[in-house]
C-alpha positions as CSV (number, residue, x, y, z in Angstrom):
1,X,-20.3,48.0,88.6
2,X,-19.7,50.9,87.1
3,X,-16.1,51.6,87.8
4,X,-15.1,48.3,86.6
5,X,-17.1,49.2,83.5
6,X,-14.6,52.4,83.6
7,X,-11.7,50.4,83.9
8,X,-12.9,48.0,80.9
9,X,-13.3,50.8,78.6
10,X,-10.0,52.0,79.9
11,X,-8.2,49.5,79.1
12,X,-10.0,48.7,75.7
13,X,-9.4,52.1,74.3
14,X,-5.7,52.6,75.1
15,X,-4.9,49.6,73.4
16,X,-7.4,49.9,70.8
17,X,-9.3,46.3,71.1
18,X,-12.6,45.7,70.6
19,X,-15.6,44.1,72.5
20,X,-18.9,42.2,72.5
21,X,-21.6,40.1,74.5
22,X,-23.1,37.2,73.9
23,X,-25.8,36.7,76.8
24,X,-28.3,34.1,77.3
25,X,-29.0,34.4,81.2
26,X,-28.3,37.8,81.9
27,X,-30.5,38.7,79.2
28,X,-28.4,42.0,77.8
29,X,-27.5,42.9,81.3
30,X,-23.9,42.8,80.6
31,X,-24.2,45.2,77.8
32,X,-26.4,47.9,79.3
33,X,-23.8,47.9,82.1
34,X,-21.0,48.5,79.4
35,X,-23.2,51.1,77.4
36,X,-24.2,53.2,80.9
37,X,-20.3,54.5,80.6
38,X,-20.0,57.4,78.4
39,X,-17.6,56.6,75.2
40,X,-18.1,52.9,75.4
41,X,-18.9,53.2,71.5
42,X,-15.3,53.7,71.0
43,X,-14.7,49.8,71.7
44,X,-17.8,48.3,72.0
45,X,-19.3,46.7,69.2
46,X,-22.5,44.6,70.0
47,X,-24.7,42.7,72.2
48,X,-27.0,39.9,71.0
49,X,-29.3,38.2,73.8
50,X,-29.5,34.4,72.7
51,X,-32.0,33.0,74.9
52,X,-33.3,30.3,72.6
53,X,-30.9,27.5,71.6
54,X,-31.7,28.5,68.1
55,X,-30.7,31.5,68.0
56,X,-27.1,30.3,69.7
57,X,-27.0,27.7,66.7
58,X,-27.6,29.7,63.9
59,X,-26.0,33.5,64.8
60,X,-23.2,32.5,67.1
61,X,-22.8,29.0,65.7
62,X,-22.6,27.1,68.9
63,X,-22.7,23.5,67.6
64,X,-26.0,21.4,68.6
65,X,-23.9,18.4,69.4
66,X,-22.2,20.9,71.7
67,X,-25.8,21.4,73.4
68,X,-26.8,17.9,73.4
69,X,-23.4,16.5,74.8
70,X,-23.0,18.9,77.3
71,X,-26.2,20.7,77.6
72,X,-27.3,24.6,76.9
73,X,-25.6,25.6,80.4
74,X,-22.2,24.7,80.3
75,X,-18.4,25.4,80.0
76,X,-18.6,24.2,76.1
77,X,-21.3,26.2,74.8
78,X,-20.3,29.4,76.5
79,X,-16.7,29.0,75.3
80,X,-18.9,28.6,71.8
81,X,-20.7,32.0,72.3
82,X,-17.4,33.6,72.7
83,X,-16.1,32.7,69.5
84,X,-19.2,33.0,67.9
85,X,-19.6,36.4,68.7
86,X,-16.2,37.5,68.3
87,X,-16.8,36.2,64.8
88,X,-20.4,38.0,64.4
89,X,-19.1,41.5,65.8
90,X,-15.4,41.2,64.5
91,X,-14.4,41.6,67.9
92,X,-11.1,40.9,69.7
93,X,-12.5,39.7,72.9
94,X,-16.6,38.7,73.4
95,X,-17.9,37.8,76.9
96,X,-20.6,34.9,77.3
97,X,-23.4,34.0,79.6
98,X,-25.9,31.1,80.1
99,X,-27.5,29.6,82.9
100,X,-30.8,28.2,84.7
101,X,-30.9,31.7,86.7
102,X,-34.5,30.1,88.2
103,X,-37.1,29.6,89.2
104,X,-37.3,26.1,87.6
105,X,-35.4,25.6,84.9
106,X,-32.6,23.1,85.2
107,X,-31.6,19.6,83.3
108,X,-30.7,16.5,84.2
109,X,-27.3,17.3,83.8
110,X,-27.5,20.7,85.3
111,X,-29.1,22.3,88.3
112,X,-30.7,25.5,88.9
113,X,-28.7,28.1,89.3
114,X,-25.7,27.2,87.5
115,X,-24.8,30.0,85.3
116,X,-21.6,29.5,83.0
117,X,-19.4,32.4,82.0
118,X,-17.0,32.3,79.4
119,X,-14.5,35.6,78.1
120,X,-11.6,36.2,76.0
121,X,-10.4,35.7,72.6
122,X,-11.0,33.0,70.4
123,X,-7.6,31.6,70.7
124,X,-7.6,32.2,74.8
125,X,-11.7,31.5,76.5
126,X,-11.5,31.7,80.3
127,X,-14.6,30.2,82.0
128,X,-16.4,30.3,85.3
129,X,-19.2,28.0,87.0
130,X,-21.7,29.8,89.9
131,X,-23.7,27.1,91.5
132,X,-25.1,29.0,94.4
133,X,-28.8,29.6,93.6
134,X,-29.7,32.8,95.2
135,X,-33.1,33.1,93.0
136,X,-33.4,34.3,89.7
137,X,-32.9,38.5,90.2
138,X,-30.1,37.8,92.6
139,X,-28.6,35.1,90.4
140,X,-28.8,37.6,87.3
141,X,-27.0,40.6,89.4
142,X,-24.6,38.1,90.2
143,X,-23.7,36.7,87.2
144,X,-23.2,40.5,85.6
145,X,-21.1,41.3,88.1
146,X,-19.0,38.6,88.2
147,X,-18.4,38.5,84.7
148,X,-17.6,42.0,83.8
149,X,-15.0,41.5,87.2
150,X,-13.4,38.5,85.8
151,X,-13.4,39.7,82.3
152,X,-11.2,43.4,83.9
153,X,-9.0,40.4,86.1
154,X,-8.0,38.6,82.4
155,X,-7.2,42.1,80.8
156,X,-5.2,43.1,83.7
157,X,-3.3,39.6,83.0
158,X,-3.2,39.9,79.6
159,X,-0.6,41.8,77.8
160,X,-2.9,43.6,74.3
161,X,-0.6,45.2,72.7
């Protein structure tokens, strides 16, 4: 994890865009990972753990029609988080987690273990559904790790200049 973290930073710095998590799941895991790599404070802005549906409404402004349509673990309110946090750290790109990392948890409308990931801009979210319950720590390492990989892919893809 960390090299990726490396190549984030890497990337960030050389083209002088910013960074910051919005993490409901993963409870701040994303972050510490991004922190762990020395100079990260050169890009990285924030982290705010929004674990309670309030705290999603009111500091990242994720809509509670959003919640209630689609529930708390979808595409739409981690594309939501995103912006909200690119708006709250005055960020260029954010990255977003939330999911029913078990055990229990779930909804009607969602199972356990589905854990939605959302990164980018606010003019260009990228999203990613993991359904594989695994259990909770596994389904937390997981979902780190396969963010802050897919969030390195889209910057490879992406031309920041």
């Amino acid at each position: 994890m960390a090299q990726i973290c490396e190549e984030i930073q890497q990337i960030l710095i050389t083209r002088g865009k910013t960074l910051s998590t919005a993490e409901s799941c993963t409870g701040g895991r994303l972050a510490s990972a991004i922190t762990a790599i020395a100079g990260s404070s050169a890009y990285f802005q924030g982290a705010l753990v929004a674990y309670q549906n309030e705290v999603k409404t009111k500091l990242l402004e994720v809509k509670e029609e959003t919640i209630e349509r689609f529930d708390v673990v979808s595409r739409e309110v981690v594309c939501e988080m995103v912006n909200g946090a690119c708006s709250l750290f005055g960020t260029d790109f954010a990255i977003a987690t939330s999911g029913y990392a078990g055990p229990g948890g779930g909804s009607e409308k969602v199972a356990q273990g589905t854990i939605w990931i959302a990164f980018g801009t606010p003019d260009n979210v990228q999203s990613i559904c993991l359904t594989d319950d695994k259990g909770r720590i596994a389904n937390v390492e997981f979902a780190t790790m396969t963010a802050l990989d897919a969030f390195l892919s889209y910057l490879k893809t992406k031309n920041l200049s």
